[in-house]
N, C-alpha and C positions, 0 to 999 in steps of 0.2 A: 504494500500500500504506500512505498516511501513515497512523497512529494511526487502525488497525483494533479492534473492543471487544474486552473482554478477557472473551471467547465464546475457547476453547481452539480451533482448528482443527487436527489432526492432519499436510494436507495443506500447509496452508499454514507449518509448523513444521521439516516433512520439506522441501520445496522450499527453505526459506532455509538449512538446513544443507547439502545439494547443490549452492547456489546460493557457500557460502559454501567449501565444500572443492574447486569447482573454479576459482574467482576466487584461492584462497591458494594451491592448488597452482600454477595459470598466472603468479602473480606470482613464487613463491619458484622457479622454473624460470626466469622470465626473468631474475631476479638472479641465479642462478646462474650462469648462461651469460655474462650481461656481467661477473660480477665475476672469474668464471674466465677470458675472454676479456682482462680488464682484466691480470690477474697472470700470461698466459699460459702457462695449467695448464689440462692437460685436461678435459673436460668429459663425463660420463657418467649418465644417467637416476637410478643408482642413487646418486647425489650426492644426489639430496632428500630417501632414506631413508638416510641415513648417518648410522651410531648409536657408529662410531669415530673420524669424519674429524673433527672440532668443536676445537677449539682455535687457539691462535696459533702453533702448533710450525714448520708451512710454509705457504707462497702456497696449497697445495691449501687446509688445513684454516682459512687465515683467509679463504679467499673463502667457503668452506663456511659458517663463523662469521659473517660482515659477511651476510650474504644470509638465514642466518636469522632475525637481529637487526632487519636491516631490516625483512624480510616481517611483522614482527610490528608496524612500524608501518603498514605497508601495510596490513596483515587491518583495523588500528584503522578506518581511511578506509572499508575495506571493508564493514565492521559499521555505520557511519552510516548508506549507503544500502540495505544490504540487511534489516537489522533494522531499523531507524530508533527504538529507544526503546531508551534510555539503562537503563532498569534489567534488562533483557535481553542486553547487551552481552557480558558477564560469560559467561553460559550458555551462548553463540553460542562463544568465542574458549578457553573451557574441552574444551568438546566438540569445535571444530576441533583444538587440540592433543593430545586422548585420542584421537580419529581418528587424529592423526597419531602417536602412539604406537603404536596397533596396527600400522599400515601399516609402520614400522619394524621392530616386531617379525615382522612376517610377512616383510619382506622380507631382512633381514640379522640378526634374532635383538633377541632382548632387551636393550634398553641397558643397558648396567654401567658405563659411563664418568661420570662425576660430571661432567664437561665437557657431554656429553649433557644431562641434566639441569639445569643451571645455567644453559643457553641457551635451551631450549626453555622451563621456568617463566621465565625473562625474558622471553622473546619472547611470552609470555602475558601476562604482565602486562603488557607494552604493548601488546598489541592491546587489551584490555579498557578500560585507563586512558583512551588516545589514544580508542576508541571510543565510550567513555562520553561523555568531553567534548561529542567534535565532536556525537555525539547532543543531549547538551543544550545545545549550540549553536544546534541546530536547535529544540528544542522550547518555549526561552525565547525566541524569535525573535517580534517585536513583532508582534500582528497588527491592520491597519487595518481597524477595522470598518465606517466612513466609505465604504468604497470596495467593501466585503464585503456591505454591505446596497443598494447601487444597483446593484451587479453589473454597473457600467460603471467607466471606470475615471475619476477625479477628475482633470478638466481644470486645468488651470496657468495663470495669467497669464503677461504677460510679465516679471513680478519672480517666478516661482517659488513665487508663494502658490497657493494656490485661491482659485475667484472668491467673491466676497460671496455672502451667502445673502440670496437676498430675498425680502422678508419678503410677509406674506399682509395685505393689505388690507383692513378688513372690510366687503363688500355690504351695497349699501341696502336689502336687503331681509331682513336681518336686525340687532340690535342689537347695541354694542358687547358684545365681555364683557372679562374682568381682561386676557385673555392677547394681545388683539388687539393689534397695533404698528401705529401707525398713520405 
């Protein structure tokens, strides 16, 4: 999918946000479960759309807390390889969070708790920021055009160089010109 044109595709738009809400949901569940397992506090599905439980008051609501903090730098990672361009990051981890607002709201009601709030635009803002980066980690990443134009790959010596380039000779049966190396 690297650095596909910027031709709008519909499908291929829809599949990275599916792509993207089932990779953040399977992470922020599996944090759950260890962080709950970790503090030994119960563990129940309707913990991932929990629009009360969010603060540090007990072990339930800070594994709640630590897991969707986390997940937000998780989504970052996740947004490198499923979107892979950095100025897209943003749009990817806004729209995973409003998904996950609705999912909340449909499943325990509309959040009123400012602790709600204040975790999940966190947890946005780091998956975007962390996402962007590692994106243009990637997209600043040096490319060897040496090895890109032979489509083989540039053999080593045994000091770790490449081998000399050798040079072209000019035939007798032609005459020298500026460029020849003799």
């Amino acid at each position: 999918m690297s650095f596909y044109a910027n031709v709008f595709d519909p499908r291929l738009v829809i599949g990275q946000i599916v792509a993207m809400q089932c990779l953040g949901y399977l992470s922020l569940s599996g944090l759950v479960w260890m962080l709950h397992s970790l503090f030994g506090t119960a563990f129940g599905l309707s913990q991932l759309f929990t629009v009360r439980g969010l603060g540090w008051d007990s072990a339930d609501s800070a594994a709640a807390t630590a897991a969707a903090i986390l997940n937000g730098l998780i989504i970052g990672v996740q947004l490198s390889f499923v979107v892979e361009r950095a100025k897209k990051c943003l749009d990817f981890a806004v729209t995973f969070y409003f998904l996950h607002l609705v999912a909340c709201w449909r499943v325990q009601g509309f959040p009123s708790d400012w602790r709600w709030w204040i975790v999940n635009i966190g947890a946005c803002i780091l998956a975007a920021v962390s996402g962007e980066y590692l994106c243009m980690k990637k997209e600043l990443k040096e490319i060897n055009v040496n090895e890109f134009l032979s489509m083989r790959p540039v053999q080593r010596t045994e000091t770790g160089s490449p081998p000399p380039v050798v040079q072209r000779r000019p035939s007798a049966s032609r005459p020298n010109s500026p460029g020849d190396v003799v």
